[in-house]
N, C-alpha and C positions, 0 to 999 in steps of 0.2 A: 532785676537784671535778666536781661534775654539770655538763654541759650546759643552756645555754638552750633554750628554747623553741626560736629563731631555726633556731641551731647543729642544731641536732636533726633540722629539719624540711630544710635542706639535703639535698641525694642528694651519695651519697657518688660520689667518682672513679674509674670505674673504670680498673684499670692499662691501659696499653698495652703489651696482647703483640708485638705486632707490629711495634713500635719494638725493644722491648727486644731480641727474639731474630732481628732484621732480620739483622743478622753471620751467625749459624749459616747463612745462605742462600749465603751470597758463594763456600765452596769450589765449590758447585752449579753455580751460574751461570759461575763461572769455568771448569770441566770443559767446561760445555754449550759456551759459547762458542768454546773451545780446539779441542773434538773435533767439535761441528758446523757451529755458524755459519760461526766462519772458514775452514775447506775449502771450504764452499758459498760465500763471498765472493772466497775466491782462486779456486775453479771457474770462477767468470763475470767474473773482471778476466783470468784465461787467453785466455778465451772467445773476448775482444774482439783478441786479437791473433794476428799471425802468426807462431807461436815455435814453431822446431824445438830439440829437445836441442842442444845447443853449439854455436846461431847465435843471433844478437840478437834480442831483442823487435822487434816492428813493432804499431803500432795503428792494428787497418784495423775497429775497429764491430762492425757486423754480417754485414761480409761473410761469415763464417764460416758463418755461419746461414743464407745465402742461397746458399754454395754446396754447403750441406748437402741443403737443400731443394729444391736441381735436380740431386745426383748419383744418379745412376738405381743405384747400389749400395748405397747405404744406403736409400733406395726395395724394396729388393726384401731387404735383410736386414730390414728393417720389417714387412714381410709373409712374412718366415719364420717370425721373431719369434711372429707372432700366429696363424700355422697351427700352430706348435709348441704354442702356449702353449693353442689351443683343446682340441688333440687330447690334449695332457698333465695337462688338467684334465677333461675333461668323459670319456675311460675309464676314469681311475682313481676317478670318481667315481660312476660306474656298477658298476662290481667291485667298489670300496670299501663301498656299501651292499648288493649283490649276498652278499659275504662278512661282513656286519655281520647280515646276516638269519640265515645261516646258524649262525654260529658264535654267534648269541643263543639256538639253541635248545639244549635238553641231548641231547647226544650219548656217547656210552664213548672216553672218550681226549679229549674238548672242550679242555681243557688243556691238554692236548701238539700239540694239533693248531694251536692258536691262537700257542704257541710258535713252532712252525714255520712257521706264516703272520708274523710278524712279523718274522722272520730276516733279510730283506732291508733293512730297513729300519736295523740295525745297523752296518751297513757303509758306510766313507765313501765320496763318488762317485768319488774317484779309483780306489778300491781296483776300486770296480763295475766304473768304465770297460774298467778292464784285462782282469778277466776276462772278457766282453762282444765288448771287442775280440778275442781270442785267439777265443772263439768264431765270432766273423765272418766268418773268414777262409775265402775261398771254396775253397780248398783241403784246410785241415789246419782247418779249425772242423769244432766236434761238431756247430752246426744243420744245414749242406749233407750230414752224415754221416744223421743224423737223417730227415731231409726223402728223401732214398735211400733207406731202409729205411722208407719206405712210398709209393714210386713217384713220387716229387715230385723237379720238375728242381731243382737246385741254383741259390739266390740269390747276386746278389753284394751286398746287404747293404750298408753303408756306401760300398762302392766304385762304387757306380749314383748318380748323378744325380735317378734316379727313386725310388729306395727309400730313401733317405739319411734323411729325415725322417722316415715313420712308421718305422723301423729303430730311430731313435736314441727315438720314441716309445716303441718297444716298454722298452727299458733305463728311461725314466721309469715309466713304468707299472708293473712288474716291481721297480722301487724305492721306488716310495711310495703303491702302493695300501694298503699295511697302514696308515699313518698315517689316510689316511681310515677305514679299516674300525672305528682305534682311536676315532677320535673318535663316530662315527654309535654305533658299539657301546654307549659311555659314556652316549649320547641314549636309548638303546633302554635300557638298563638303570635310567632314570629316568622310565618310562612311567609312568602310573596302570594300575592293573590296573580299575579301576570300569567304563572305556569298554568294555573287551571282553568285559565278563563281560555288559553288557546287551545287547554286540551277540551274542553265540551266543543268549543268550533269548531275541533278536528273530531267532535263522534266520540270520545274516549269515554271506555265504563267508570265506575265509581271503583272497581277492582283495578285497573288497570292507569288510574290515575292516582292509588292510592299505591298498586307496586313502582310505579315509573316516577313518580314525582314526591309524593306523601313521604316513603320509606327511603329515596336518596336523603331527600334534605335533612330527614329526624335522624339521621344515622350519629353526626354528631353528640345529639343531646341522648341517646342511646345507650353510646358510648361510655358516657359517664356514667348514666342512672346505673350501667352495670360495675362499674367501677365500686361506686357507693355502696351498692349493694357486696358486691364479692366482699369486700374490706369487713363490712357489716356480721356479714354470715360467719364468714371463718375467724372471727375474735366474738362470737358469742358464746356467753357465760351463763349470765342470771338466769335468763328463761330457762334451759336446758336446767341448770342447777336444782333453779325451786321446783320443777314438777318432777324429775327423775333422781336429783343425785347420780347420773351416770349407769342409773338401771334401767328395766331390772337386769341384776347381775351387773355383767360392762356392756350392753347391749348398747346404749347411749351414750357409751363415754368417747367425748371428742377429747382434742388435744388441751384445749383449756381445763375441763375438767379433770384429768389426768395429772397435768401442772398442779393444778392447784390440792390435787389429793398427796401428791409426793409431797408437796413444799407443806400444806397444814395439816393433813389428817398423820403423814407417815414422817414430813421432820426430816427428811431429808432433802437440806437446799442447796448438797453441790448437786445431787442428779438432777432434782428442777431445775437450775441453772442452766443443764445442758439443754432440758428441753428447751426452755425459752430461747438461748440462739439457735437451736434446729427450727424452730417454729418461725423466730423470726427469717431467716434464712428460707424460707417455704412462702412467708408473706411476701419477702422482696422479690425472689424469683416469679411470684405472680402477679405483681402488681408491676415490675418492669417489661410483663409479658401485656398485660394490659394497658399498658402506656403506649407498648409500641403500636398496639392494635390501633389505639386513639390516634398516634399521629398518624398513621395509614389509613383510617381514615379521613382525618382531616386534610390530608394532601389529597384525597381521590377526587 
């Protein structure tokens, strides 16, 4: 039977997907919820109280955050935190493109060479640590061996006060400059050839086609390797852990290892608790500063 006129002229209904296939979402949400929310909810009901391992809850607020905020040691692991975190981003990110120049041009062996610059970065940080450490050592390490056999007094390396930080720099740097080299390289591999080829027509140096063209276009892929990196540095653990424990003394102690001595060596997990939202509250403050940098560039 035809349709009327009426009937016809009606618009049809469309389905709702989104009703329909609402279910399929629920396992999602229920993960989400399970593995992030509620940690981050039980974090800051922690937070508010006074609970060591196998003594009672007590609810005292925000004291916890206030006596976080006047101990002059998480003050000063705050500011290792962010000397490490400079020095562990901004060399390897200087080498990182330093070695992404080089290994972009063609060379005999390019392949094997770039293998072998990569090699470090294979290896997990504990495994680093140890080898590292075993080097360190101001007696029986190969650097104080090394540094001798070319008339240089012997470091004490992790065991100084004073070199603890750039030392354990030196181990980041040495571990993850090839990640930046890999990603800037991937940049470089995705150039236009058009730009360079007008600037040798027009006379241009290799400095100057390398400031005016080379470091506009890689500014993007930059952007991130420092992302990656920053994220990197200021949540590192293990390495710092297995060659110092936060020595000597607190000379080395960042904010992770601080967390982690309240929460397991001293048992107390509503103050750890506050440090982890203060810490996280210092990530997100920096990584929405670095976000904006990215879209500012990527509009330029």
């Amino acid at each position: 039977m035809l349709a009327g006129p009426a009937e016809a002229a009606a618009p049809r209904r469309r389905p709702n997907y989104a009703r329909r296939y609402a279910w399929f979402v629920v396992p999602a949400a229920v993960v989400v919820v399970a593995v992030i929310l509620f940690p981050w909810l039980f974090t800051l009901y922690v937070s508010a109280h006074d609970w060591h391992l196998g003594g009672a809850r007590r609810w005292v607020g925000l004291e916890n955050y206030q006596k976080l905020f006047s101990d002059a040691r998480f003050g000063w692991a705050v500011a290792r935190t962010l000397l490490y975190t400079a020095l562990a981003v901004v060399l390897p990110m200087l080498l990182g493109l330093a070695a992404a120049l080089c290994f972009h041009r063609r060379f005999p062996l390019r392949g094997l060479a770039r293998t072998v610059f990569i090699l470090p970065m294979m290896a997990t940080p504990v495994a680093v640590a140890l080898v590292w450490t075993m080097m360190f050592h101001p007696q029986l390490g190969v650097l104080n061996w090394l540094l001798s056999q070319v008339g240089l007094p012997p470091s004490l390396w992790v065991y100084s006060a004073d070199t603890v930080i750039p030392t354990l720099v030196l181990v980041e740097v040495w571990h993850w400059t090839p990640l930046v080299m890999l990603l800037i390289l991937g940049g470089l591999a995705s150039l236009p050839t058009d730009p360079y080829e007008a600037a040798r027509i027009d006379g241009a140096t290799a400095w100057q086609a390398f400031r005016h063209i080379t470091l506009p276009l890689l500014l993007p892929f930059i952007v991130v390797a420092l992302i990656i990196r920053t994220i990197d540095a200021l949540k590192a653990f293990d390495t710092i852990y297995v060659i110092t424990q936060g020595g000597p003394g607190q000379a080395s102690e960042t904010i992770n290892i601080f967390l982690y001595l309240q929460a397991f060596a001293f048992y107390n997990v509503g103050y750890a608790s506050a440090v982890v939202v203060v810490f996280f509250a210092i990530i997100m403050l920096l990584a929405a500063l670095l976000l904006w940098t990215r879209q500012r560039v990527k509009v330029t």
